[in-house]
N, C-alpha and C positions, 0 to 999 in steps of 0.2 A: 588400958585400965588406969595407968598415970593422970588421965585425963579425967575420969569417969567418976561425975558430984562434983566437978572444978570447975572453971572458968573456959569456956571455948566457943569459936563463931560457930552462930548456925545460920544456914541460908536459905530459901523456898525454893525448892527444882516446882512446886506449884504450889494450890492452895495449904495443904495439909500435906505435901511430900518435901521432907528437913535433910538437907546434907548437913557435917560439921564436919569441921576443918580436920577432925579425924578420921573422918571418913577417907580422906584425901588424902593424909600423910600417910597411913596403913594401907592404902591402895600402892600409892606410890614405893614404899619398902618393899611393896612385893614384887612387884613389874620389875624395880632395878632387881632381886634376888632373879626372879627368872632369867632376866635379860643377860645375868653372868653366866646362872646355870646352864640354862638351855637357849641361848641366842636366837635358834631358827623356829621356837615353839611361837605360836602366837596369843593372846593374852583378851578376854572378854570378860570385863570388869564394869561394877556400877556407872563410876563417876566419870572416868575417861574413855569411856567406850570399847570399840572394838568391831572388829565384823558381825554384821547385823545378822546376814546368812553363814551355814554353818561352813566352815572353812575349811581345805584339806590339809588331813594330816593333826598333830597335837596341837591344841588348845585349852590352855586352861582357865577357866570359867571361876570368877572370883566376886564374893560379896565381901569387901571388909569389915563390915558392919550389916548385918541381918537384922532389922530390930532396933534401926536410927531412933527413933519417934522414943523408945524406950529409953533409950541412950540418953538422950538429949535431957528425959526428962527424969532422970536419977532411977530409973525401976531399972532392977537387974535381971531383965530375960533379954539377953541378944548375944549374937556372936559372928563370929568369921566364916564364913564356908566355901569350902574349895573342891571343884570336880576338874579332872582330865579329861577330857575328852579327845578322840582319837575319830574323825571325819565324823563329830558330831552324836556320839556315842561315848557316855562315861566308862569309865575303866577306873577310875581308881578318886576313892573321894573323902574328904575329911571335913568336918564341921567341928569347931572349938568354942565351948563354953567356958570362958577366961572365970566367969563368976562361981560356976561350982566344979571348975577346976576338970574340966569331961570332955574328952577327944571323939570324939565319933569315926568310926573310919569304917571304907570297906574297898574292899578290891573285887572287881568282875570275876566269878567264882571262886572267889575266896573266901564269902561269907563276911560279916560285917559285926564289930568291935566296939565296945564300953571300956576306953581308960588299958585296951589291951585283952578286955573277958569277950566270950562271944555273947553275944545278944540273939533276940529275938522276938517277934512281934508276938500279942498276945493270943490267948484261947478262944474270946468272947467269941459268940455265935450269934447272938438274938442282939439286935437296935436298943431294946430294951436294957441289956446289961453292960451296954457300951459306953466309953467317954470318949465321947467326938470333939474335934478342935477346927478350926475353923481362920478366917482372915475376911480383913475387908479391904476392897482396892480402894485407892488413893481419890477415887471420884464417886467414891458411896453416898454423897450428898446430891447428889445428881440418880441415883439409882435404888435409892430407901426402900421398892417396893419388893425390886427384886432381888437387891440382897438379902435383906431383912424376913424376907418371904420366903425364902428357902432355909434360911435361917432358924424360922421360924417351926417349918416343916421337920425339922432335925431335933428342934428342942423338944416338939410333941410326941418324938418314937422313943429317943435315947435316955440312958441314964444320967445324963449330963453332957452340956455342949461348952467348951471351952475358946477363948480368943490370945491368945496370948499375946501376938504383936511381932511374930517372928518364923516364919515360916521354915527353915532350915531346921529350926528347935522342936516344932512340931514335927516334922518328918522323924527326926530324929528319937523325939519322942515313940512314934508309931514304929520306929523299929525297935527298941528297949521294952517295947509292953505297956507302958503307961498311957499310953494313949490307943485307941482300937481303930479310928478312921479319921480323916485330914483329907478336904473340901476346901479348894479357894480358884479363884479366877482373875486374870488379868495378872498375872505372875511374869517377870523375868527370868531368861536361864540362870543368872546367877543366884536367884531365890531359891531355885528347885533343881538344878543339875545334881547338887551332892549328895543332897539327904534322900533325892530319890534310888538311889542306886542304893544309899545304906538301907532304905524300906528294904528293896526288891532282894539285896543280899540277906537282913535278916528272918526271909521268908514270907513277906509280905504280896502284896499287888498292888501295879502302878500302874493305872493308865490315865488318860485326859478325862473329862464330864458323862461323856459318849459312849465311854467303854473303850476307845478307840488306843490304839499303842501309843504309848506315852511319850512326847519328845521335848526335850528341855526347851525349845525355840515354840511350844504349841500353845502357851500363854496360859492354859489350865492346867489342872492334875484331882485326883482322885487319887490316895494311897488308903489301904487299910490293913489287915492283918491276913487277910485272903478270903477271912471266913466269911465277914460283913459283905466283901464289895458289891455282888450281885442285890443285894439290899442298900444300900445306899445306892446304886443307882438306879434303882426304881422310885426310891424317893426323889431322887432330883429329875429325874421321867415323867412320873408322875404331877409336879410340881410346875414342869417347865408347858405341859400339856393344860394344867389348869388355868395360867395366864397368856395363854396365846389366842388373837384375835379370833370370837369367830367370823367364820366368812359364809 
């Protein structure tokens, strides 16, 4: 936050995907804090890497910045997010919004936390009364139809489809209530390890596009409040059958 509307490098990991140099120093404070605390833990983080396959035993899976692109450019939606994972399976996970001051946590059966209150994802039942949120991958210029196209398909059922620019906030969101469903693809585990586990603890469902069980390393997700999900994923069913070659 010292940094944030100041002066700092920024660099292209590609066309439209920005590191800044805080990215980097914030990754870095936390590797050395592990590296004291927990020496033999192993550590899967944006900028420095880490095992690509899920690894045995603890792992903590870290975004220090969710929400670069925003960062960079003075909006304040982004934040930090952090999952354990224990041979690839979160157990214990925190996302922090430095801007309006909002801890996200939850622990594997322990239910999942606002600032310390318990939380919980919303009521909505109909597509119709829903606010859906949404992401676009880093090569959406190269895929216009098809993102844009299911995109599109969502604007036309729901109450409102939202993009924020920060996927950890949306998850987070969708376990707090304010948001009812959260759809994106081509996702890294440290996008999606922590806030998925807050969905699933505040009573939510999480799986991949498919339906399919949901795993941090599976580059999609689908979270909603439980009610929607069998409806949103007949939209994206639906959707994905409409643009497929015939033969």
């Amino acid at each position: 936050m010292a940094k944030f509307g100041g002066d700092f490098r920024v660099d292209k990991k590609g066309a439209i995907d920005l590191v800044t140099e805080v990215d980097v120093e914030v990754e870095r404070m936390f590797r050395a804090m592990v590296a004291e605390r927990f020496p033999a833990h192993q550590v899967l983080a944006e900028e420095m890497g880490g095992m690509a396959d899920v690894p045995r035993g603890p792992c903590w899976v870290f975004d220090p910045i969710d929400g670069t692109t925003n960062f960079t450019h003075g909006l304040p939606i982004f934040c930090a997010s952090l999952a354990l994972e224990i041979d690839g399976v979160a157990e214990v996970a925190a996302v922090y919004d430095p801007n309006r001051r909002e801890l996200f946590t939850a622990e594997r059966g322990g239910g999942a936390s606002l600032n310390g209150q318990p939380i919980h994802v919303s009521a909505a039942n109909r597509l119709v009364d829903a606010m859906l949120v949404t992401g676009f991958p880093y090569d959406v210029h190269s895929r216009i139809d098809e993102i844009v196209g299911l995109f599109a398909r969502f604007v036309g059922q729901a109450r409102a489809v939202r993009r924020l620019g920060s996927a950890a906030i949306d998850l987070c969101y969708i376990a707090a209530g304010r948001m009812d469903g959260f759809w994106e693809r081509d996702l890294k585990p440290w996008d999606i390890a922590g806030g998925a586990l807050i969905v699933a603890e505040a009573g939510g469902r999480v799986t991949n596009m498919n339906g399919q069980p949901f795993a941090s390393r599976g580059r999609d997700v689908l979270a909603t409040n439980g009610l929607l999900h069998d409806a949103m994923l007949k939209v994206i069913g639906d959707f994905r059958a409409s643009v497929q070659p015939s033969s």
